[in-house]
Each structure stands twice: as C-alpha cells, then as structure tokens.
N, C-alpha and C positions, 0 to 999 in steps of 0.2 A: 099731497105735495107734487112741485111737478118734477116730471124726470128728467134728464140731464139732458136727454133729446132733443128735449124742445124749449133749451135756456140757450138763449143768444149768446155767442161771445162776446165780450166788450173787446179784442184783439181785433173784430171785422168790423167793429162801429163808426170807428173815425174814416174811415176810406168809403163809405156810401155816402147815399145822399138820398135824402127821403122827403116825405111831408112833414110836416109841423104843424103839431095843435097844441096851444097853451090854454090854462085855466090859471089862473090864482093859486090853485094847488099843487098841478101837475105839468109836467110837459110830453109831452108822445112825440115820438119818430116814429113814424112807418116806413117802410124799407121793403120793395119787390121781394117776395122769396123766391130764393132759388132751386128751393127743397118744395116736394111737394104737401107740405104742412107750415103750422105756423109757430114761429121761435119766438120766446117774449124773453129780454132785459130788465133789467131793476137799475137804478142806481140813486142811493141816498148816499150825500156827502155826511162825513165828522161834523161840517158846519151846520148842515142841516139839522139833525138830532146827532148832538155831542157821546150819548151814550149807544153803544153797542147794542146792547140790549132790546134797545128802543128802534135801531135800525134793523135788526133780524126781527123782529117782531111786526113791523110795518113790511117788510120783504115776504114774510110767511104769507098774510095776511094778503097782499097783491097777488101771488104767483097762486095761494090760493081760488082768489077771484077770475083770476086766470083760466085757469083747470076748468072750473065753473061755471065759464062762458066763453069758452075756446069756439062750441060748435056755433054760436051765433056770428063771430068774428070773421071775416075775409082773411083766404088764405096770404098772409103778411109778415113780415120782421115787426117784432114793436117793441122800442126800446122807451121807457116809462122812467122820466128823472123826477122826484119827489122835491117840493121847493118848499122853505123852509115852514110855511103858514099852515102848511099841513100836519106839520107833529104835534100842533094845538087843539084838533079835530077829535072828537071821541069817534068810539071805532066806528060806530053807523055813519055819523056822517062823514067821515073818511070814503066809508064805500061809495054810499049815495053821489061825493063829488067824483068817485072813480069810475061810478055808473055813466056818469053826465059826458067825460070826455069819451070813455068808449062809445056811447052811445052817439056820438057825433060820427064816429069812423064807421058806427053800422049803417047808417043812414046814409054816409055817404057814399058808399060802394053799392 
C-alpha cells in the first residue's frame, strides 16, 4: 500500500497546471514536484463505477502499481482520473492499459 507521504492531495490539484496524457482508459496530470519525491492521485467518479467497492478495489490495485514502479517514474505529481471504459477491463488488462500510459511519461522524460 502506498503511505500517505506520497498520495497527492486533491485540495492542491485544481490550482496547477501540468501535462496531459489520455488513453481511452485513463487520463494522467503530471504536475513539477515540489518535494523531493513523487506524489500520485487517484480519482474514480460514482459515474464511473457506481459501486464503492469496485472503486476502492481499482484505487488499491493502481497505488499498488504505483509502489511498484515508482523507481522507474520521473521524480513528478501524477494525478490518474479513471474513465468510465475502464471498469469493463479484467484486471490484467486494466494494468497492461496502465502500463502503456505510464510507460509514455518514462520515455518521455
């Protein structure tokens, strides 16, 4: 799980101003940090998966991927909004498409 340290606020979200990278699945902000490490966000709406459940379960599941492959990632903010085609996804290929947008931010730093 990741520690509180390194979850982004959503209180300092709206006031930056970042990159944007979209997929069909996902959408990513990256955001300068101002810390000398890197913070990640989640955010799944109610519209996107209706059930709770389904929404802490895809959040474990990302902040775990997170954890995971934090040391490969540029030291960044990165706030991850989940869109709604994604809750249709079995779990692998969930990762696999979370692979593909991180894997755009490794390459391009």
């Amino acid at each position: 799980m990741l520690k509180k340290k390194y979850k982004l606020p959503l209180q300092l979200f709206p006031a930056k101003r970042g990159k944007l990278l979209k997929s069909p699945y996902f959408m990513l902000k990256t955001f300068q940090a101002e810390l000398g490490f890197s913070r990640f966000g989640v955010t799944i709406s109610a519209k996107t998966a209706p059930r709770a459940v389904k929404r802490n379960q895809m959040k474990r599941l990302i902040f775990d991927f997170f954890v995971a492959n934090s040391d490969k990632l540029p030291v960044a903010d990165y706030w991850l909004t989940v869109l709604p085609p994604a809750t249709n996804l079995p779990k692998e290929q969930f990762l696999i498409e979370l692979n593909k947008v991180l894997g755009v931010i490794i390459t391009k730093y």
